[in-house]
VOGU-3710 file (C-alpha; in Angstrom, 3 decimals, decimal comma):
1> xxxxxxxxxx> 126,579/49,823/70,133  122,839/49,627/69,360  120,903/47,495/71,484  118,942/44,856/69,456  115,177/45,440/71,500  113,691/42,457/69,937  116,517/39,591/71,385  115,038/37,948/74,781  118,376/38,033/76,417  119,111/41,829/75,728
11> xxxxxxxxxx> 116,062/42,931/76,706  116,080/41,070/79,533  119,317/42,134/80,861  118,062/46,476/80,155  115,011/45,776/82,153  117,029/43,795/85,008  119,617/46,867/85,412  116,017/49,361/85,109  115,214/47,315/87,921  118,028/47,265/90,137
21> xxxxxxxxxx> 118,481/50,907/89,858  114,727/51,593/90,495  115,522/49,752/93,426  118,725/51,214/94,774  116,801/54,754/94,069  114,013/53,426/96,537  116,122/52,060/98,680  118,291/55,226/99,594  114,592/57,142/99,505  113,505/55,037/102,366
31> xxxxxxxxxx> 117,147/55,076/104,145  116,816/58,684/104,062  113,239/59,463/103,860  113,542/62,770/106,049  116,130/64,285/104,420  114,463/63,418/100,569  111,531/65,257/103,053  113,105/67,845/104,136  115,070/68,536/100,561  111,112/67,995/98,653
41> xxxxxxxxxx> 109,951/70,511/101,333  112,658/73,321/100,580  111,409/73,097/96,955  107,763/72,713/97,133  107,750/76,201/99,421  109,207/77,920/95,887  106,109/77,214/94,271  103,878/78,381/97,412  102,810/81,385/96,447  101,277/79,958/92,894
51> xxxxxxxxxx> 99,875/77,216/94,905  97,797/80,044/97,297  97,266/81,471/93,547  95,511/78,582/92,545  93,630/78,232/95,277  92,050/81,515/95,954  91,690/81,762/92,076  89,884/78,491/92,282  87,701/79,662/94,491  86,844/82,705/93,973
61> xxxxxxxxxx> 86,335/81,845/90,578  82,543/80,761/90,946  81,874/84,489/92,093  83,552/86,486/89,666  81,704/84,111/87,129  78,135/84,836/88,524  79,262/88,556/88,967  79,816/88,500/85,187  76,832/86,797/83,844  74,618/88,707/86,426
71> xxxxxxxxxx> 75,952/92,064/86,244  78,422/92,892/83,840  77,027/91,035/81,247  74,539/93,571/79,977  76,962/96,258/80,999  79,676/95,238/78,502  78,368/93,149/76,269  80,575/94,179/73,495  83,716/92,033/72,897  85,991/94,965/72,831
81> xxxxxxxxxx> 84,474/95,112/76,343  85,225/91,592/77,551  88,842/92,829/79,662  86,843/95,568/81,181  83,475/93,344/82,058  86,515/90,640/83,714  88,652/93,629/85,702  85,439/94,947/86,719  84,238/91,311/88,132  87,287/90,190/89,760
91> xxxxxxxxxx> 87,832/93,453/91,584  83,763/93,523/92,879  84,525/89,570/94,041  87,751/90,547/95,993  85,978/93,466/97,528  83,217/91,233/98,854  85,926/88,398/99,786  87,908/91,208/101,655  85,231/92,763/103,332  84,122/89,317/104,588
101> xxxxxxxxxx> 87,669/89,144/106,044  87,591/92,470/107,597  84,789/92,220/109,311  85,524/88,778/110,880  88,970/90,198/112,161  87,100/93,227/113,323  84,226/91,879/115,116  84,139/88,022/115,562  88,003/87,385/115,805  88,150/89,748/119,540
111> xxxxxxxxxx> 85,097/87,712/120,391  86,529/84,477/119,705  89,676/84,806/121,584  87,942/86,263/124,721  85,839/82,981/124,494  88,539/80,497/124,349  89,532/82,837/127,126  86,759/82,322/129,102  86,125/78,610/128,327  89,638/78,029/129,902
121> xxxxxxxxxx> 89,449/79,849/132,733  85,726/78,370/133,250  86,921/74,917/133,336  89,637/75,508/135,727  87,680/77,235/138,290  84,392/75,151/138,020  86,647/71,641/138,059  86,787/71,367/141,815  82,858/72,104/142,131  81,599/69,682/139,131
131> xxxxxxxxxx> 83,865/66,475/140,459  82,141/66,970/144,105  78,569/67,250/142,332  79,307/64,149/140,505  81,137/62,351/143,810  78,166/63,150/145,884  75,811/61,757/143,007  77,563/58,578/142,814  77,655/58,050/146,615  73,634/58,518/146,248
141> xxxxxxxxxx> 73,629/55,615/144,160  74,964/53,030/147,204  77,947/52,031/144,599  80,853/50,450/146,460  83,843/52,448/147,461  86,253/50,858/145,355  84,222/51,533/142,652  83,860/55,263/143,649  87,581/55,726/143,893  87,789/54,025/140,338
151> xxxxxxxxxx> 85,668/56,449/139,066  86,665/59,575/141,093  90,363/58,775/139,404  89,319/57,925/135,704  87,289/61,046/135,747  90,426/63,059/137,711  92,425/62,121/135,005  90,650/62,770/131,923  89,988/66,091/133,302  93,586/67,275/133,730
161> xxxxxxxxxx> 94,620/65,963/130,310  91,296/68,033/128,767  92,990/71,081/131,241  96,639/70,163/129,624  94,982/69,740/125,874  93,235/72,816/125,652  95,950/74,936/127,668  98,371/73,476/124,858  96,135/74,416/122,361  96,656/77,945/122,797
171> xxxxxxxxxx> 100,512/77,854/122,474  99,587/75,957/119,199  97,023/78,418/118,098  99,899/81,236/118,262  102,340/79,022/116,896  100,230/78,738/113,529  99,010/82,457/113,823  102,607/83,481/114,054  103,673/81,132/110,653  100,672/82,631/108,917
181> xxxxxxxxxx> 101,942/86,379/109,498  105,608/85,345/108,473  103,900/84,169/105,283  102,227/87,138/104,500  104,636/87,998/101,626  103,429/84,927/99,689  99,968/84,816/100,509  100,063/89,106/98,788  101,990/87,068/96,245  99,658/84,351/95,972
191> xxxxxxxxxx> 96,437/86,855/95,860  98,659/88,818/92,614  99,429/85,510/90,691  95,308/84,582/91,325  94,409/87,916/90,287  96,390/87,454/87,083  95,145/83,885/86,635  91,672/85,221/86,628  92,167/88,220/84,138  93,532/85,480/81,523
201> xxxxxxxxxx> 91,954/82,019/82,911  90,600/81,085/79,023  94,588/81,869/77,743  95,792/79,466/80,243  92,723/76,618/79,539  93,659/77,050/76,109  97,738/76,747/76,738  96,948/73,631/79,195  94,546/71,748/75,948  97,710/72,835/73,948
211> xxxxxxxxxx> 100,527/70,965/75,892  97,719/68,139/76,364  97,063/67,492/72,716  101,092/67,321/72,029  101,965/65,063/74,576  99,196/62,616/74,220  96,542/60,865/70,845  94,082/63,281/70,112  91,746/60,314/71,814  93,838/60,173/75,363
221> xxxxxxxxxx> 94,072/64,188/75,574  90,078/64,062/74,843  89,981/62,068/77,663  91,952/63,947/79,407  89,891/67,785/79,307  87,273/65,445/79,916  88,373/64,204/83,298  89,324/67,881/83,935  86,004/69,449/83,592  84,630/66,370/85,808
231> xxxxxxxxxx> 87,276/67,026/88,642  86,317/70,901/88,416  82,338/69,877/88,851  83,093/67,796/91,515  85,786/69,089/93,346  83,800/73,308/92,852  80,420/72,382/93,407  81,606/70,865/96,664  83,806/73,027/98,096  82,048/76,152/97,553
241> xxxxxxxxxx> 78,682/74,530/99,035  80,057/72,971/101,586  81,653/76,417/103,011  78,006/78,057/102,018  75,978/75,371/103,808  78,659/75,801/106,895  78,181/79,498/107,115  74,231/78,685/106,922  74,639/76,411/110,334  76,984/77,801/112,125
251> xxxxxxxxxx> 74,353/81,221/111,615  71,411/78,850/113,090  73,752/77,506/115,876  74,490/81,300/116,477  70,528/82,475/116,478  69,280/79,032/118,698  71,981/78,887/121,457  71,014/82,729/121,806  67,482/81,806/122,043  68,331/79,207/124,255
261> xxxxxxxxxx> 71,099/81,683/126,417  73,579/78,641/125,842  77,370/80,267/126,962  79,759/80,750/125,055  77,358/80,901/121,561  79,592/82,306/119,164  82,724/80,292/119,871  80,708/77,104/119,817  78,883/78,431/116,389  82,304/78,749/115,137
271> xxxxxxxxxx> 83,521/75,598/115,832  80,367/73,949/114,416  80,282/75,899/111,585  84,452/75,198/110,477  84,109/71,280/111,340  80,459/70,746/109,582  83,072/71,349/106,229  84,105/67,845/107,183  81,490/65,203/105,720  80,005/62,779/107,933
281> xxxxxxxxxx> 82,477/63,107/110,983  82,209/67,244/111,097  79,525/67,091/113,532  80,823/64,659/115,905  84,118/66,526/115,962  82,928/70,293/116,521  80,100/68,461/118,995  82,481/67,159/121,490  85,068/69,850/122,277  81,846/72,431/122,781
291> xxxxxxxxxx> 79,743/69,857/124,720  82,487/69,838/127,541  82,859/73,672/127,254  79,465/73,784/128,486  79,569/70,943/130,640  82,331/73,192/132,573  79,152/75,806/133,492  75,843/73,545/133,183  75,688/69,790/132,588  71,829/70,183/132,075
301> xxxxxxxxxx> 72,563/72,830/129,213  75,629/70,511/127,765  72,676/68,015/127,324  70,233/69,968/126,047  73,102/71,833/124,017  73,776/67,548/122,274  69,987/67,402/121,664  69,844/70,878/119,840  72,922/70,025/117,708  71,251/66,440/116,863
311> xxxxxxxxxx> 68,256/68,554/115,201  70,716/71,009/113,241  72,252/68,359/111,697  69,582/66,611/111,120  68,141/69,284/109,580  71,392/69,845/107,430  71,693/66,297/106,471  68,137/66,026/105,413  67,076/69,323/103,635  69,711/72,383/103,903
321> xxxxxxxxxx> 73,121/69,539/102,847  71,165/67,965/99,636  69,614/71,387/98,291  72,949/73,307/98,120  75,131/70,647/97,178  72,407/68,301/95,005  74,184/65,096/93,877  77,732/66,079/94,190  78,193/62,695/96,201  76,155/60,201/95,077
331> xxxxxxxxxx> 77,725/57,596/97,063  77,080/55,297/100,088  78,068/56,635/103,490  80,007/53,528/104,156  82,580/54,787/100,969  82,692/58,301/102,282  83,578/56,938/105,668  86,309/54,699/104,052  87,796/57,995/102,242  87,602/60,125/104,913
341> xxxxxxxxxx> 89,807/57,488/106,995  92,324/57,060/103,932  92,402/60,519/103,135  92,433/61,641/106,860  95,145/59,444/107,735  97,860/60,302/104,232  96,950/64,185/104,183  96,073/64,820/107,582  93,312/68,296/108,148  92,941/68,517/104,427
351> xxxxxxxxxx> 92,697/64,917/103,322  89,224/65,159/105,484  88,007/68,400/103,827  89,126/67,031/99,873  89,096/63,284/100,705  85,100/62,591/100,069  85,327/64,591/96,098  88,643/62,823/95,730  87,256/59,227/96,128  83,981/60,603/94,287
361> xxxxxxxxxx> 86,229/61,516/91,377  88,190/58,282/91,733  85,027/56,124/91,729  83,710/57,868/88,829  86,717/57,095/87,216  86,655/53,250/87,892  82,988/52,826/87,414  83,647/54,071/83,762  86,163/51,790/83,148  84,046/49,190/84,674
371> xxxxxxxxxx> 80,811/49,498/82,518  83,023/50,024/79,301  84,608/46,137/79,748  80,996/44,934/80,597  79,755/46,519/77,794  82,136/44,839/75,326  81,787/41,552/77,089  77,796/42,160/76,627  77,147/41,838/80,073  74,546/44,539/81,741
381> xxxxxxxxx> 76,530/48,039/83,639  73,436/48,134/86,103  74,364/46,844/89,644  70,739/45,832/90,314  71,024/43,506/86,980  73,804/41,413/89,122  71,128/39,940/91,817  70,114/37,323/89,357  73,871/35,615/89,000
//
């Protein structure tokens, strides 16, 4: 029986059963939420190793591209030369990428662990010695008893569950070391698919426009590639500077605690360096965890060490921040702080490294949308304009 679209009560009745089995689809969704979970899960870790294909091709896309134009392109300039000027590239980026990893493993990695190590064993053994400096400071001060005993417990119990946290940790840190070894098979998979990816990326652009000129009006799929090339310049630019500008501090960390024979320096460079990749809250994060690390074997150098990482970042967030990563942003800090919690809180580590270019791709988004209705309504798209209503 054909359906007659254009009477109000059969249309009204197809949209009311659309609707009640949306809903019954929802409902058993959220009845059984970890089993949908646990069934999305199982299939989502098929596509794994094209996911760490995508990434790593992603990424170390921006240095086979300068490789190219830099080196290869006066090299090969010949067109018939174009798959040997592209092997050659990708293989010189991987060797530098590799030889990055190797030497981490090789040198820093040993150090590292001996570090966490020794911050662990530190803090155990200096506990008893740091809570009777700080009793017998307090009882200089004439405070009452009570108030001693207060204290003496608060600062009893927030040591054992820093003890019980970091002694956790390590289980944890083996725990994830020991999934990332299991997965080695798709991360050699992952590194094949992005090598491949690489060697044809302007097939696959071209195969991508394809699918999005059929699917969509030639003005939506327009739209589209242009959205596209806007996420790339966003999402690229800061990514890749934020892990350069991270190196570039955790390296000064590295050469001042040294100067200033802080312990512990390269762990504590380390964990400044991998938490600075976080916008805005980075340094507060990497600054806590290392300022009781030293407070374990000097609280005058754990001060000192909060004053030295004040200037760092002051000096990232000032001059070393804007120069490599320019107007990526280009937002307030109260909106990154708002993405970082949204992000943070749906996607967890990630959401806080991708949240601040997601929102900044997001915004970009709306704010077009905004200034194109304004503009047809003849109203002004400058915000300042708006002080005069």
């Amino acid at each position: 029986m054909k359906i007659e679209w254009n009477k109000k009560y059969t249309t009204i009745s197809v949209y009311s059963i659309i609707v009640v089995f949306i809903s019954i689809v929802f409902y058993i969704l959220i009845s059984e939420f970890g089993v949908f979970l646990a069934w999305l899960n199982r299939y989502i870790k098929v596509f794994e190793p094209f996911t760490i294909g995508f990434t790593i091709a992603y990424l170390a896309n921006f240095i086979v591209d300068f490789t190219e134009r830099k080196m290869f392109d006066k090299l090969f300039n010949q067109q018939k030369k174009k798959n040997v000027k592209r092997i050659m590239s990708i293989l010189l980026s991987y060797l530098l990428l590799f030889s990055g990893l190797f030497l981490f493993i090789y040198l820093v990695l040993p150090q590292l662990i001996n570090s966490v190590t020794g911050a662990v064993y530190t803090v155990i053994d200096n506990y008893d010695s740091l809570s009777k400096s700080i009793v017998d400071y307090i009882n200089k001060l004439n405070i009452s008893q009570s108030y001693i005993e207060d204290i003496v417990l608060k600062w009893n119990n927030f040591v054992d569950n820093l003890i019980n946290t970091i002694t956790n940790s390590l289980p944890l840190i083996g725990s994830y070391a020991g999934k990332l070894f299991s997965s080695i098979w798709n991360i050699v998979l992952g590194i094949i698919i992005s090598i491949y990816m690489l060697i044809d990326k302007e097939r696959f652009s071209m195969l991508i426009k394809k699918l999005d000129f059929s699917i969509f009006s030639k003005e939506r799929a327009m739209r589209n590639i242009e959205l596209a090339k806007r996420a790339d310049n966003i999402f690229g630019r800061f990514l890749v500077g934020k892990i350069i500008d991270s190196i570039i501090i955790a390296i000064i960390t590295y050469i001042v605690l040294i100067v200033t024979k802080m312990p512990y320096s390269l762990l504590i460079s380390f964990i400044i360096g991998v938490t600075n990749i976080i916008p805005f809250f980075g340094p507060f994060i990497g600054a806590i965890p290392s300022f009781f690390i030293i407070l374990f074997v000097s609280p005058i150098k754990a001060v000192w060490f909060l004053v030295i990482i004040f200037a760092i970042q002051q000096l990232d967030g000032n001059l070393i921040g804007p120069k490599i990563l320019g107007d990526t942003l280009g937002i307030s800090a109260l909106w990154i702080l708002f993405s970082l919690l949204i992000s943070g809180e749906i996607f967890g580590f990630i959401g806080l490294i991708i949240g601040v270019p997601l929102f900044v791709f997001i915004y970009s988004i709306v704010k077009d949308n905004v200034e194109k209705r304004l503009e047809k309504k003849g109203m002004p798209v400058e915000t300042i304009k708006y002080k005069e209503y």
